[in-house]
C-alpha atoms as an extended CHARMM CRD file, in Angstrom:
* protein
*
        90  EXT
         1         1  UNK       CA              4.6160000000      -25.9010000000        7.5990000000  PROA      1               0.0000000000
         2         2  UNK       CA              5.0660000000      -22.6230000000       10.0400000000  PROA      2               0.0000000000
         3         3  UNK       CA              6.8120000000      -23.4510000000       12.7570000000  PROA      3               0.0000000000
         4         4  UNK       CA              7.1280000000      -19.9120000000       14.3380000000  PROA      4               0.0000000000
         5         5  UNK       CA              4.8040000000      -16.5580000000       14.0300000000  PROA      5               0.0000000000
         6         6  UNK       CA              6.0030000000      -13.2700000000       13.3950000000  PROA      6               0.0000000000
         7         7  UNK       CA              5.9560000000      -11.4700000000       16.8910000000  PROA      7               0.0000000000
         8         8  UNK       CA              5.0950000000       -7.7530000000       17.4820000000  PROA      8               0.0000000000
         9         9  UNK       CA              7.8690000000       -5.4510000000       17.1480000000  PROA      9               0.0000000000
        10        10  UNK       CA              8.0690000000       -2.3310000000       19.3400000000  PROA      10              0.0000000000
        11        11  UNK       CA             10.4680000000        0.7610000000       18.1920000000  PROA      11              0.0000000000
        12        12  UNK       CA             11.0940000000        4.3210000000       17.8100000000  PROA      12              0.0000000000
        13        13  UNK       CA             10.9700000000        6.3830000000       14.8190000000  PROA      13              0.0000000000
        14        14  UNK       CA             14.1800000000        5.6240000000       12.5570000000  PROA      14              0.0000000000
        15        15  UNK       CA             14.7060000000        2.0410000000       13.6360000000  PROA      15              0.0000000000
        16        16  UNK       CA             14.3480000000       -1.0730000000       11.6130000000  PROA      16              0.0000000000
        17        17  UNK       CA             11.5760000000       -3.5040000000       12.6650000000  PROA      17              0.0000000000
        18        18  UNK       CA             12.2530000000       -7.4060000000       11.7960000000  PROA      18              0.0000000000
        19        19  UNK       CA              9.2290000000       -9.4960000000       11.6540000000  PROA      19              0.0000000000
        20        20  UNK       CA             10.4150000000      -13.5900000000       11.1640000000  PROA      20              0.0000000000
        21        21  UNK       CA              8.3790000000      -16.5980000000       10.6020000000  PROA      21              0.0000000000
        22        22  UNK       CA              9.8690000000      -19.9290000000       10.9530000000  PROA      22              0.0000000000
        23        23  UNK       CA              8.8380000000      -22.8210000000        8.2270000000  PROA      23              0.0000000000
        24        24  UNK       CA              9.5200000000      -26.4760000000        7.3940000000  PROA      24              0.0000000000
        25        25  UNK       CA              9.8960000000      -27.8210000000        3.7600000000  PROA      25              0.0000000000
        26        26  UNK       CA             10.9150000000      -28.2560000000        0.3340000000  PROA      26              0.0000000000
        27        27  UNK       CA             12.1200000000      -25.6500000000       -1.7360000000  PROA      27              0.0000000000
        28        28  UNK       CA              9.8240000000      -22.3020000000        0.2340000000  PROA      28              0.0000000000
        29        29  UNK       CA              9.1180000000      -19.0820000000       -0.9240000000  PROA      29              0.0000000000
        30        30  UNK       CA              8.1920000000      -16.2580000000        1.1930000000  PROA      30              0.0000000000
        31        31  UNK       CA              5.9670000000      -13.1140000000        0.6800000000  PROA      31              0.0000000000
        32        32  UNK       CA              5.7810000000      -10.6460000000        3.1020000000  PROA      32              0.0000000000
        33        33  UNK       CA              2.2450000000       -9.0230000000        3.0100000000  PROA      33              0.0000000000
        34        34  UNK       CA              1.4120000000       -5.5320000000        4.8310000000  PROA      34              0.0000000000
        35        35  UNK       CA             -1.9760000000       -4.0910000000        6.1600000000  PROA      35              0.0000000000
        36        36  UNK       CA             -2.8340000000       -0.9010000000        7.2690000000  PROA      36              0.0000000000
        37        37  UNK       CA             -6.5570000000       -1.6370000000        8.2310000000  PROA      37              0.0000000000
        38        38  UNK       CA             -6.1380000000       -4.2360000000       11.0210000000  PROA      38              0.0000000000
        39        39  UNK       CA             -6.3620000000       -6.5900000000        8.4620000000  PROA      39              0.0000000000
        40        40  UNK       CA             -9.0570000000       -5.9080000000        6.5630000000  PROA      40              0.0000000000
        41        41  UNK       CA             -6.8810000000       -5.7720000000        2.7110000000  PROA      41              0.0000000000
        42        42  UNK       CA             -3.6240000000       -6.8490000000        2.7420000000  PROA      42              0.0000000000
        43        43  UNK       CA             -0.5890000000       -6.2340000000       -0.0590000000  PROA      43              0.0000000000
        44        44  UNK       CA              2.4300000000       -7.5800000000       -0.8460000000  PROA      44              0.0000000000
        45        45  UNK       CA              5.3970000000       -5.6270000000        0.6430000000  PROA      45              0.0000000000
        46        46  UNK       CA              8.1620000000       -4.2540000000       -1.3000000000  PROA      46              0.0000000000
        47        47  UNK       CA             10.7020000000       -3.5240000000        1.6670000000  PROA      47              0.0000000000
        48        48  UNK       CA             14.0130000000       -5.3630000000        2.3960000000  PROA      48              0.0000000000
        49        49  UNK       CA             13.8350000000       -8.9610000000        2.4150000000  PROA      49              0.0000000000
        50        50  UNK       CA             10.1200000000       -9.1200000000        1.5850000000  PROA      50              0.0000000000
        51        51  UNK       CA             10.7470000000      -12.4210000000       -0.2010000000  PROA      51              0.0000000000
        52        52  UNK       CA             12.6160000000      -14.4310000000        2.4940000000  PROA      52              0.0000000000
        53        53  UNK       CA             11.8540000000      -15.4130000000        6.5080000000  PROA      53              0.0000000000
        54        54  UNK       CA             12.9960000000      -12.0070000000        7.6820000000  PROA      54              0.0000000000
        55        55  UNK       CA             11.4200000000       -8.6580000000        6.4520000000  PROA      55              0.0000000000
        56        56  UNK       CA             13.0470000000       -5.3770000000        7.6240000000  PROA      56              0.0000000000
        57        57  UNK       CA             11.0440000000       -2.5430000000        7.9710000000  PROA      57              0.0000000000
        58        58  UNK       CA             12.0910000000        0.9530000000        8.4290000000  PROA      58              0.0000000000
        59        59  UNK       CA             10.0610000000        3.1560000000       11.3020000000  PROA      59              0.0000000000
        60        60  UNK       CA              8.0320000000        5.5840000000       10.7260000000  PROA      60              0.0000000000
        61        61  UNK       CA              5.5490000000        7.6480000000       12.5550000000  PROA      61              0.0000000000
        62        62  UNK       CA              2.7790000000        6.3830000000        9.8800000000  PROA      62              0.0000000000
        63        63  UNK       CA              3.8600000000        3.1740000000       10.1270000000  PROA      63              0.0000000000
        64        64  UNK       CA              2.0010000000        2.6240000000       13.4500000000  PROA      64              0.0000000000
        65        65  UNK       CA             -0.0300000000        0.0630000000       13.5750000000  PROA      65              0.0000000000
        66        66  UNK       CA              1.0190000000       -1.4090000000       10.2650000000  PROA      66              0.0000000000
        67        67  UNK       CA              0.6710000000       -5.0990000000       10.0390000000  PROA      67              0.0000000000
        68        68  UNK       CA              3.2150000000       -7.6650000000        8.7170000000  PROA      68              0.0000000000
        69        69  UNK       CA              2.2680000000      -11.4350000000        8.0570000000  PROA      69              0.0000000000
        70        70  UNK       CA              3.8020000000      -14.2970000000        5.3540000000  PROA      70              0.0000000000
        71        71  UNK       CA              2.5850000000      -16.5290000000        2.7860000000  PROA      71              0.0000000000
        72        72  UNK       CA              5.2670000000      -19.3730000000        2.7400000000  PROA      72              0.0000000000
        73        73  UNK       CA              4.9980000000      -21.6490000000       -0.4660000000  PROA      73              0.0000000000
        74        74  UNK       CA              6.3920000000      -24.6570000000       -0.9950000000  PROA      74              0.0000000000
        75        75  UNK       CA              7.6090000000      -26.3500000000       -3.8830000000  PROA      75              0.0000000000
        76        76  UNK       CA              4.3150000000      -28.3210000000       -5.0920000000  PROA      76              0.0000000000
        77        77  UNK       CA              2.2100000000      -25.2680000000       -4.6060000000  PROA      77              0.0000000000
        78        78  UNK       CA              0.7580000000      -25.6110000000       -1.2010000000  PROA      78              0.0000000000
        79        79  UNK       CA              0.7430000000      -22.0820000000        1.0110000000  PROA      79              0.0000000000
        80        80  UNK       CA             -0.1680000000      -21.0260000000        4.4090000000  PROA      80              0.0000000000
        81        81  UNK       CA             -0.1620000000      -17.6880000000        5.8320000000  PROA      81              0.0000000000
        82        82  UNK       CA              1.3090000000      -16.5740000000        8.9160000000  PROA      82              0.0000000000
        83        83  UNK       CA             -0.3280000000      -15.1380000000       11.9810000000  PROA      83              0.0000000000
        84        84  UNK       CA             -0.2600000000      -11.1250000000       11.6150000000  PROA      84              0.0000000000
        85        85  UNK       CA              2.5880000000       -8.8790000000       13.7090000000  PROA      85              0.0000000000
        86        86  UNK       CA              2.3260000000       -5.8370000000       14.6690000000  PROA      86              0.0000000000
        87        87  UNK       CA              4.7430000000       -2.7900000000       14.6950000000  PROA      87              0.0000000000
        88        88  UNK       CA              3.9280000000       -0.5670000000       17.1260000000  PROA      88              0.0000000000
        89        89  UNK       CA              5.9010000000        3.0020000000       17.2860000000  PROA      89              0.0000000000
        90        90  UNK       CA              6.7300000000        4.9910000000       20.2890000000  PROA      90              0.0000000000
């Protein structure tokens, strides 16, 4: 069902990072999901467009390092999740 992973995004301090994942299917929902452990616990992000292909994520210093993958759904129920990308800050 993925066809493309979210790729690292690189930025400064009071950009917006996109992460995208591409998917194939009937009727898909999207959750963005957020870690700030290298992946260790993961929650569902509340930031701009956390429920469609493209989150937006504003930069912050804290924000290093923060982790952004996608659970895609499709319309009988069946989910994958996304490969993890990173933002990185500089």
């Amino acid at each position: 069902m993925i066809t493309s992973q979210p790729e690292d995004y690189i930025g400064a301090v009071g950009d917006t990072a996109s992460f995208t994942v591409g998917a194939n299917g009937e009727g898909l929902k999207y959750q963005w999901q957020y870690s700030n452990d290298d992946g260790a616990n993961w929650k569902n992000s509340s930031q701009s467009g956390c429920k469609t292909a493209t989150v937006s994520v504003p930069i912050t210093a804290v924000r290093n390092g923060q982790q952004y993958r996608c659970v895609v759904t499709d319309e009988r129920g069946n989910s994958v999740t996304s490969e993890a990308g990173t933002l990185i800050v500089q």
